[in-house]
C-alpha positions in Angstrom: 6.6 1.8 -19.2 3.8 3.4 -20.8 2.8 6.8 -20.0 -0.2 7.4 -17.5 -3.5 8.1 -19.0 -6.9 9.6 -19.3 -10.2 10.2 -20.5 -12.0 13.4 -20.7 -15.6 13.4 -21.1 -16.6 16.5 -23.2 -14.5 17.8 -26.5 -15.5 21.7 -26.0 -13.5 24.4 -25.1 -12.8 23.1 -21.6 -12.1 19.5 -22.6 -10.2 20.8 -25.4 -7.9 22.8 -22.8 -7.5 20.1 -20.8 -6.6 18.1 -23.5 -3.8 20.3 -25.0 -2.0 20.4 -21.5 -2.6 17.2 -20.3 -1.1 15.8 -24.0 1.9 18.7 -23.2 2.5 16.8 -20.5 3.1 13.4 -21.4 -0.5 11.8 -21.0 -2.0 9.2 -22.9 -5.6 11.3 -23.8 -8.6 10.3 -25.3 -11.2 12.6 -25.6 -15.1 11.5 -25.7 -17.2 13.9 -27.7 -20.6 13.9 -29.0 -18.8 15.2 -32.7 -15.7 13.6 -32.8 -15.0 15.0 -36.1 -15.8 18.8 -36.1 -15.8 21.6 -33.2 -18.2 23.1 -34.3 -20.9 21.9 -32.0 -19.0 23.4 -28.6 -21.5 26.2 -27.3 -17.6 28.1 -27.4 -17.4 28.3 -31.3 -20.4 30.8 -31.8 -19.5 32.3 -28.8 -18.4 36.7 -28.3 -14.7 35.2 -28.1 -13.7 37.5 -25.5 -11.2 37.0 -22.6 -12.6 39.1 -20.0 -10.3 39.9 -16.5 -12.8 42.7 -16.6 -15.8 40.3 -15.7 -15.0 39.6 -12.1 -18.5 39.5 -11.1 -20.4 36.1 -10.8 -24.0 35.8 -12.4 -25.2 35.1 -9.0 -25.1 38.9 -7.8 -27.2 41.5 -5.8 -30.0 42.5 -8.2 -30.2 39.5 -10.7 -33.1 38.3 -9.3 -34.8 41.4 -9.3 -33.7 42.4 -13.2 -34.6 38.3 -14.2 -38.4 39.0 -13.0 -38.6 42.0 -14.9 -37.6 41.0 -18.2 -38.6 37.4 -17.9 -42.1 38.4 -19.4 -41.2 40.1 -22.2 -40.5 37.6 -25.5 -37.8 40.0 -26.7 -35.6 40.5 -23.4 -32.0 39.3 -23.0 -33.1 37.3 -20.1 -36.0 34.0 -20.5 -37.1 31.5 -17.9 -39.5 29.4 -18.9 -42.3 29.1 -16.4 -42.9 25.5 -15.7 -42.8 22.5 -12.9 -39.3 21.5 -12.8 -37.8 20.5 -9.4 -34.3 20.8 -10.2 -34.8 24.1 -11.8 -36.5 25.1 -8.5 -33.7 23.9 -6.5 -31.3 25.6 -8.7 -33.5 28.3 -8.5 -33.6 28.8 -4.7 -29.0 28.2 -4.4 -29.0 31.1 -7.1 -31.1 33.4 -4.8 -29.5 31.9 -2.1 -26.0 33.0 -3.8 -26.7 36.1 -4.9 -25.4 38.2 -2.2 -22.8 40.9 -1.6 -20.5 38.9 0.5 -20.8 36.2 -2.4 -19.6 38.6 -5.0 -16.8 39.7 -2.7 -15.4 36.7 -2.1 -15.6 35.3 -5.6 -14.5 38.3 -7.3 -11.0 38.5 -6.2 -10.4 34.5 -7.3 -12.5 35.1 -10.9 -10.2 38.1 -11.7 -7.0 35.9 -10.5 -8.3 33.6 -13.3 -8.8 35.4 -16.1 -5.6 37.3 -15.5 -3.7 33.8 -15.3 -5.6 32.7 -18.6 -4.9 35.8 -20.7 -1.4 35.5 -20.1 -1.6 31.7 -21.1 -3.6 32.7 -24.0 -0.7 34.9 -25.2 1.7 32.4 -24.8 -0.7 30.0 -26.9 -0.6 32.9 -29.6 3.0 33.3 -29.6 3.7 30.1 -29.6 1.6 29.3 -32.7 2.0 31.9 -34.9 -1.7 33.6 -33.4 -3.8 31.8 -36.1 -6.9 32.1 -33.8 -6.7 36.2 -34.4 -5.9 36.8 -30.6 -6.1 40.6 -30.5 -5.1 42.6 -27.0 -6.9 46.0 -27.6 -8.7 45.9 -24.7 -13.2 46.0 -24.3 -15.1 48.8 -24.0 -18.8 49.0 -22.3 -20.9 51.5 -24.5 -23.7 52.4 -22.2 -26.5 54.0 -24.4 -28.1 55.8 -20.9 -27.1 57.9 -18.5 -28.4 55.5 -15.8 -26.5 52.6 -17.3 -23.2 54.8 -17.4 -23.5 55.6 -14.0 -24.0 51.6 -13.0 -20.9 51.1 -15.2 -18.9 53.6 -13.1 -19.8 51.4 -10.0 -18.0 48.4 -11.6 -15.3 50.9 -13.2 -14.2 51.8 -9.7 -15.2 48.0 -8.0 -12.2 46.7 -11.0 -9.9 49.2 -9.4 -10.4 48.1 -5.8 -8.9 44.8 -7.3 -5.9 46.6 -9.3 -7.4 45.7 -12.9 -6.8 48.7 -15.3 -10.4 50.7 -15.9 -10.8 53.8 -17.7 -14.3 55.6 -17.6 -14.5 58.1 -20.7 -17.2 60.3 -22.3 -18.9 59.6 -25.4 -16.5 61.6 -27.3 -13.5 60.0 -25.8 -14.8 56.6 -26.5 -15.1 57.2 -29.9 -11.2 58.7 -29.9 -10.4 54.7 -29.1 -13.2 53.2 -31.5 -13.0 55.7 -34.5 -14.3 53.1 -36.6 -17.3 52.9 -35.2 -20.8 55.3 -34.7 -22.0 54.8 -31.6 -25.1 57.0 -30.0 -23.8 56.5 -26.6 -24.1 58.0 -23.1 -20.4 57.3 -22.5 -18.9 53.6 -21.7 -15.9 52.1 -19.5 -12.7 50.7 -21.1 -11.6 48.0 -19.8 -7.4 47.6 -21.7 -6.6 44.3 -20.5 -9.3 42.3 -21.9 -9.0 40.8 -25.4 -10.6 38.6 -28.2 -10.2 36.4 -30.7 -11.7 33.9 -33.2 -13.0 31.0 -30.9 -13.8 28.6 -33.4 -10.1 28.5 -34.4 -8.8 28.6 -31.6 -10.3 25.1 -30.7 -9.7 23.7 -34.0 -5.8 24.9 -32.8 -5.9 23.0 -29.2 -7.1 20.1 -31.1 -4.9 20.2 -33.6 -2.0 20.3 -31.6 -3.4 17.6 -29.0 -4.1 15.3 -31.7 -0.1 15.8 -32.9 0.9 14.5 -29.5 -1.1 11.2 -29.8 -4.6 12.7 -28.6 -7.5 10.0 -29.6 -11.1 11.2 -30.2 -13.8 8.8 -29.9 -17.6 9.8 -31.1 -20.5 10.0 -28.4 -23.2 8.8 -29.6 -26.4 10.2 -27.7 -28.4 6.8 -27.8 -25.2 5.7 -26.1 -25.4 6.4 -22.3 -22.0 6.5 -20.8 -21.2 3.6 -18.4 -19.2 4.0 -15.2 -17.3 0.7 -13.8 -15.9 1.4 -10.8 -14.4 -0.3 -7.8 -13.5 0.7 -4.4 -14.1 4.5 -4.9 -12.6 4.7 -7.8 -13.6 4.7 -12.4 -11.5 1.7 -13.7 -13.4 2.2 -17.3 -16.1 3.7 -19.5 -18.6 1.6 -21.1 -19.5 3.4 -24.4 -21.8 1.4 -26.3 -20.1 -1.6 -27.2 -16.4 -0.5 -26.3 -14.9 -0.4 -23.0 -12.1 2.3 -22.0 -9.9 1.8 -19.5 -7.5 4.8 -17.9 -5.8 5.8 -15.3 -7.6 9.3 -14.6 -10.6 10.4 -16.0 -11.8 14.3 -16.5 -15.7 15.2 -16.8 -15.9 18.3 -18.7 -18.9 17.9 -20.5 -20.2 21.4 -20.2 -23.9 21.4 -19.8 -24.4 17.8 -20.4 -21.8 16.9 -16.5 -24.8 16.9 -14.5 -26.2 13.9 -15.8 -22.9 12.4 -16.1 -22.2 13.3 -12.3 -25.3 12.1 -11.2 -24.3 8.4 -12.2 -21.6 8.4 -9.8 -23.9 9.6 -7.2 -22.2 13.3 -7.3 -25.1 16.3 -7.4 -23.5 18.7 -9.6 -26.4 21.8 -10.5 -26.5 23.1 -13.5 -29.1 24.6 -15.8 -28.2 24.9 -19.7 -28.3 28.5 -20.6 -28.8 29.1 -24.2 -27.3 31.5 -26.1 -27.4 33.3 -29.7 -25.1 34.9 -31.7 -25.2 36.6 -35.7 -22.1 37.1 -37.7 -22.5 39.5 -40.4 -19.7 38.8 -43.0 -19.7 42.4 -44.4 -20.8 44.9 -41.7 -21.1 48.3 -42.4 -19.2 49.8 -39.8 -15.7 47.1 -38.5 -14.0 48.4 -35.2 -10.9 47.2 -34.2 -12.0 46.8 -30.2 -14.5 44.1 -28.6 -17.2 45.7 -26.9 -20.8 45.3 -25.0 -23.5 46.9 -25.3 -24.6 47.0 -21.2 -28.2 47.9 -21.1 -28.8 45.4 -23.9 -26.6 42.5 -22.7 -25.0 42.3 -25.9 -21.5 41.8 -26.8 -20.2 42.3 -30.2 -16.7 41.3 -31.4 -14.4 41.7 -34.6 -13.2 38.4 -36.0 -11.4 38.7 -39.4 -13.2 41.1 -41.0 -16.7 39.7 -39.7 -19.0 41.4 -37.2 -20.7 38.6 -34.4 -23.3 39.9 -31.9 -24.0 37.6 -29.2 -26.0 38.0 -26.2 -29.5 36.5 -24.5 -29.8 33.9 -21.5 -32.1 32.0 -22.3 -33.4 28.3 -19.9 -35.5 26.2 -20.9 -33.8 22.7 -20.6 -31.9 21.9 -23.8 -34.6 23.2 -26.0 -32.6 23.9 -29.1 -35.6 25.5 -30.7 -34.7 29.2 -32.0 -37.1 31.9 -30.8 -36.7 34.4 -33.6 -38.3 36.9 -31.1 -35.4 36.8 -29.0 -33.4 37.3 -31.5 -35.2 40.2 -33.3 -35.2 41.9 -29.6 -31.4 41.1 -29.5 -31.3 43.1 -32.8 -33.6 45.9 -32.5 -31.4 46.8 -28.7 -28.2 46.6 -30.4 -29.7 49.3 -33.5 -30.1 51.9 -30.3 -26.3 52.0 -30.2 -24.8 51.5 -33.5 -27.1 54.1 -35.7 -25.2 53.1 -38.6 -26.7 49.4 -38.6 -29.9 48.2 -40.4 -32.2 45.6 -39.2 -32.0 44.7 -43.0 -28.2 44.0 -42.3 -29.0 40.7 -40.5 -32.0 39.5 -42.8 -30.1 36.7 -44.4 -27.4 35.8 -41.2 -27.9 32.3 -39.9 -28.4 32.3 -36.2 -25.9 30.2 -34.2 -27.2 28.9 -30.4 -25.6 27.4 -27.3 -25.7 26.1 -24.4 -23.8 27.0 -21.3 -23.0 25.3 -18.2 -24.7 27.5 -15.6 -23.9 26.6 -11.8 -26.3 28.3 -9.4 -23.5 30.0 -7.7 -22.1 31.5 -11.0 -18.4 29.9 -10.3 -17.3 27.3 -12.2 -17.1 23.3 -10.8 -13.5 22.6 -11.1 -11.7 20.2 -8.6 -11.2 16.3 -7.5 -14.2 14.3 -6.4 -13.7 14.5 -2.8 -15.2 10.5 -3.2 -14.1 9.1 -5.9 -10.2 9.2 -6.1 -9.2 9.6 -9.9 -12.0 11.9 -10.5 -11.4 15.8 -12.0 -14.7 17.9 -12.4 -13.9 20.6 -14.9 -17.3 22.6 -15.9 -20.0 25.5 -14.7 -18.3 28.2 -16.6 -21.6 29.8 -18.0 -20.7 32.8 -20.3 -16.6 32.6 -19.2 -15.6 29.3 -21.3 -13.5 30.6 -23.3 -12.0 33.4 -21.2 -11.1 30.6 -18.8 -10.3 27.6 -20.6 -6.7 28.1 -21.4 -6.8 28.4 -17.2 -8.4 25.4 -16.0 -6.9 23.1 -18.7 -4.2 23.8 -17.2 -5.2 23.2 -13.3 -6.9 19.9 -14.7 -3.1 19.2 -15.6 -1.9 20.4 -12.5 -4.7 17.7 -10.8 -3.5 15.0 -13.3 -0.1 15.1 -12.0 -0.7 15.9 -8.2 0.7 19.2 -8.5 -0.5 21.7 -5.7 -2.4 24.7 -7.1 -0.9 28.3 -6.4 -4.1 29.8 -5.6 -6.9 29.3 -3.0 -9.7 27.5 -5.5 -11.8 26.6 -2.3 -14.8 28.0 -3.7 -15.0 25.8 -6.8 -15.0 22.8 -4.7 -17.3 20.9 -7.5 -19.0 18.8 -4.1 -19.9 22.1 -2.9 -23.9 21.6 -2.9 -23.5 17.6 -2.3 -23.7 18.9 1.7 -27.8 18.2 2.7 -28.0 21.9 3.8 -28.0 23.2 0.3 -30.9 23.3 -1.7 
């Protein structure tokens, strides 16, 4: 008898996950990708590489709105919407503002925190496991706030993280630098957050595949001028039409980051997302290495150690999936993070090549990971925005836990991916 099977739609981080444990556990997987032979492409790999239990809050929040208006306007601000006529960025628009209340974050905070607590410990057993070739470090994050204002916001989410038992210290300049000695900083003072983590996320997906692939895991090219078929009968996917190939399976996974709305829509499933693009710079030889991830708040920029390299990541950036580099962006990306690290130069990033993403942004910042509550053999696995990585390891495996009818151990309610199918939502 042979063993059941599936196809997962999307050969990122997510997909990737999923693939690893669905393989782990005896599947048959193939694995549709639009690069088959590198994974490079996922908007993970140029990514901060941080797994964050310190990020509990959803990007739908009190005062997003407010900050997105004022910084929209400016070319070199962390946040860009581009002002056009696009219904289904309006609508996504509106269930953000609609979203972005206390009793949102409230209720999503305690289940984002369970997460990323539940994938850092599998992220550890991944490292152990495999002899850590991914450079997964557990030094913890710290927030460098560069203003007094922006230190005492910090404090607020300092003492929010202890409300939900996560480990927060809030230290003074001087004692930040006692647990970053390697690093100048002109800083007001910062939070440290010692259960976060990071590591190298471009090998670490070259490691989930590698080991999928060893278990029998097939990878099949997505061509763009190919438009994924769906034949289905009787509320169910029997097979995928790609191009001139038909795939059957048992069970079939859309994690397709981004790109799953269009995807959804062909099976008649509204699934809201916006691509959010993000940049990030490696400098090979920085002047100044520290040993701890960190993020520079007031400038939304996170910058990250991976062996013996320097990458600075940060903007949000939507304007469909314009892959188009705004070098203003990027120099205002730069120019913030000089105000905190005085012994940088812009000089230092003259010759780095820029690297840009795009994430899966849901209007409710919450993922979209369940069953199709209407068609049977159906598991939605995307929305993560800025916490693929963190949460990968996580939802691969509660995509395996799906595959094999396994009950979940947590309340995931709130990820319902059908959630904004109901005609009340906008």
């Amino acid at each position: 008898m042979n063993n059941p099977s599936v196809v997962i739609i999307g050969g990122g981080v997510i997909g990737m996950a999923s693939a690893y444990y669905a393989s782990q556990a005896g599947f048959q997987v193939t694995v549709i990708d639009r690069d088959a032979q590198s994974t490079e492409s996922s908007c993970a790999s140029g990514s901060a590489g941080m797994v964050v239990p310190s990020h509990f809050v959803p990007l739908a929040a009190p005062g997003m709105i407010g900050t997105a208006m004022r910084m929209m306007f400016n070319p070199r601000s962390p946040f860009y919407m581009k002002p056009k006529w696009d219904l289904e960025m309006f609508r996504w628009g509106l269930a953000f503002a609609k979203a972005s209340t206390r009793n949102h974050v409230n209720a999503s905070a305690p289940l984002i925190r369970d997460l990323n607590l539940a994938s850092r410990k599998l992220f550890v057993e991944l490292a152990n496991q495999s002899g850590n070739p991914f450079g997964f470090v557990q030094k913890g994050l710290l927030m460098l706030c560069h203003t007094q204002q922006g230190f005492e916001h910090e404090k607020q989410t300092a003492h929010h993280a202890a409300q939900l038992g996560l480990e927060a210290r809030i230290a003074d300049a001087k004692t930040i630098s006692s647990i970053e000695p390697a690093l100048s900083m002109d800083i007001a003072g910062g939070v440290y957050f010692p259960q976060d983590c990071h590591l190298n996320p471009s090998e670490f997906l070259k490691k989930l595949k590698m080991q999928a692939q060893s278990r029998g895991m097939k990878m099949l090219e997505w061509n763009p001028a190919d438009s994924i078929g769906f034949m289905r009968s009787k509320g169910t996917i029997d097979a995928i039409r790609l191009g001139d190939r038909v795939i059957e399976a048992d069970q079939f996974v859309l994690a397709a980051g981004a790109w799953s709305s269009s995807e959804a829509q062909k099976l008649g499933i509204r699934l809201p997302m916006q691509p959010g693009k993000g940049y990030s710079l490696t400098l090979n030889h920085p002047r100044e290495l520290p040993e701890i991830c960190a993020i520079l708040t007031e400038a939304r920029v996170a910058i990250t150690p991976m062996n013996g390299s320097l990458r600075f990541a940060g903007t949000m950036e939507f304007d469909g999936f314009n892959a188009t580099i705004q070098p203003r962006r990027l120099e205002g990306m730069i120019q913030s993070s000089l105000k905190y690290l005085p012994a940088f130069k812009a000089k230092d990033f003259e010759s780095v090549q820029p690297w840009s993403g795009f994430r899966p942004c849901s209007p409710d910042g919450l993922p979209y990971l369940g069953r199709s509550q209407t068609i049977g053999n159906l598991i939605i696995a995307t929305g993560h925005a800025m916490m693929g990585l963190s949460l990968a390891p996580v939802t691969g495996k509660l995509v395996t836990d799906l595959l094999l009818n396994h009950p979940w151990e947590m309340d995931a309610s709130l990820l319902n991916p059908e959630r904004f199918n109901a005609p009340n939502n906008p």
